[in-house]
C-alpha positions in Angstrom: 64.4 40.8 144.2 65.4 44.7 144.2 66.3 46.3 141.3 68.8 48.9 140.5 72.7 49.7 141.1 73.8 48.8 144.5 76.7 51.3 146.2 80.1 49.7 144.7 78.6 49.8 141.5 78.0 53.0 141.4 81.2 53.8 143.2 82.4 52.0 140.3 80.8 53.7 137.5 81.9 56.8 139.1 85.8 56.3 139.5 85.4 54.7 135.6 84.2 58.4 134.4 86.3 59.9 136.2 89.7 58.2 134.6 88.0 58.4 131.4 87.2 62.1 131.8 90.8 62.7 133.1 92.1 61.4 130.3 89.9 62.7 127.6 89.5 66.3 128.3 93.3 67.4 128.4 93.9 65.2 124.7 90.6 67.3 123.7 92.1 70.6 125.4 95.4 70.0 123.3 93.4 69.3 119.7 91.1 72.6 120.3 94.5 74.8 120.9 96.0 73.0 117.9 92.8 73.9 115.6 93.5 77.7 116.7 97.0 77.8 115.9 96.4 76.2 112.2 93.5 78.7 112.1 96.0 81.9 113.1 98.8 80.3 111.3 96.4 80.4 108.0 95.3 84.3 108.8 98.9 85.1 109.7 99.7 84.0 105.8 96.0 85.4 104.6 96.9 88.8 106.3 100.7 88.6 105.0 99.6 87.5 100.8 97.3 90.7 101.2 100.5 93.2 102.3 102.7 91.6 99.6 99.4 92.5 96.7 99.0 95.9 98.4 103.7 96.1 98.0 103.0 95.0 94.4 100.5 97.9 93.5 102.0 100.8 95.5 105.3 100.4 93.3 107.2 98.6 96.0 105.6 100.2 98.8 104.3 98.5 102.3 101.6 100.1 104.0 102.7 102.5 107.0 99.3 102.5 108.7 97.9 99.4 110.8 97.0 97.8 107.9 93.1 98.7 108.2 94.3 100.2 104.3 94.1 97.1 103.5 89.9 96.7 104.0 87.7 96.0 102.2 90.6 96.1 99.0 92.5 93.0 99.7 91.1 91.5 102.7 87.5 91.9 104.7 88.7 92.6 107.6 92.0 91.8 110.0 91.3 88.7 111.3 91.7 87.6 115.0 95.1 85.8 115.8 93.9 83.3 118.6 96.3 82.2 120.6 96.2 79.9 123.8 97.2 82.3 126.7 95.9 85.3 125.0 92.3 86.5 124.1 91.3 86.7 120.4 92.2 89.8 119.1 92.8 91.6 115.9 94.5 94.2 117.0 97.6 95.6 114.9 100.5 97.2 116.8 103.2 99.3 115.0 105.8 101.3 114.5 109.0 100.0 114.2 110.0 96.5 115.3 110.7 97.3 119.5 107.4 99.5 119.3 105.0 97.0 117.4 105.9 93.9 119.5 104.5 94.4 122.2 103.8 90.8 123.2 100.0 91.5 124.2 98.0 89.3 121.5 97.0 89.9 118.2 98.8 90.8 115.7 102.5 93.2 115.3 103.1 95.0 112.1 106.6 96.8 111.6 105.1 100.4 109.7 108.1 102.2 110.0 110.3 102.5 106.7 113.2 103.2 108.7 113.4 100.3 110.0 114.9 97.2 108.7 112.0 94.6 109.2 109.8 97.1 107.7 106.7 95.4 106.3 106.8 92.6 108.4 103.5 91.0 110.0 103.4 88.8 113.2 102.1 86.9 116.0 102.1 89.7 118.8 103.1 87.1 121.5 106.4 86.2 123.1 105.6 82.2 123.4 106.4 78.9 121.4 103.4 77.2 119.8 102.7 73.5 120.1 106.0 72.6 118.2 108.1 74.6 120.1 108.8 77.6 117.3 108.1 81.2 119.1 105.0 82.7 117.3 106.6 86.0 116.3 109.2 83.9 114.2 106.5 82.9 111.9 
């Protein structure tokens, strides 16, 4: 009497893994980019708290730089907005609102007092997240 698989089993086992890889990687794919956006969604309000304690000690000023006034006083550093489609980046555009979203990644800050979202911080990218709300509208 042999011992071992014959063909069809293996054939078997094979086109089993296969289904079961199929369906598992794109459910895994879809929790991993959900764990980034709660992770950039929590910076986005980290980075924002730290803007509104700088506006509360510069007598009702924001900051008109790219934010880097803000380290090591209120935050350790900018943190990286990762966001499926983009690479992780904590980069700060600004100026005012057309100059600062540039839709390339990181992060968009508006600096420029002139303008009428002045002080606002954002997502840097022109897409929806998993929920269908576009990231700079956060």
């Amino acid at each position: 009497m042999k011992k071992g698989f014959t063909v069809t089993e293996i054939v078997i086992m094979v086109v089993v893994f296969a289904l079961l890889f199929g369906f598992t990687v794109p459910k895994f794919m879809a929790l991993v980019h959900k764990a980034q956006e709660g992770s950039t969604k929590h910076k986005l309000v980290k980075v924002r708290s730290a803007i509104a304690a700088y506006y509360g000690e510069h007598q009702g000023t924001y900051p008109t730089d790219d934010l880097s006034c803000l380290v090591p006083a209120y935050l350790e550093k900018i943190p990286q907005a990762t966001v499926p489609g983009h690479a992780p980046s904590a980069h700060v555009s600004t100026g005012n609102f057309e100059q600062a979203f540039t839709k390339t990644g990181g992060w968009a800050y508006v600096s420029d007092p002139a303008d009428p979202r002045y002080g606002d911080f954002f997502v840097n990218v022109d897409r929806d997240d998993s929920y269908g709300k576009a990231w700079h509208t956060h």
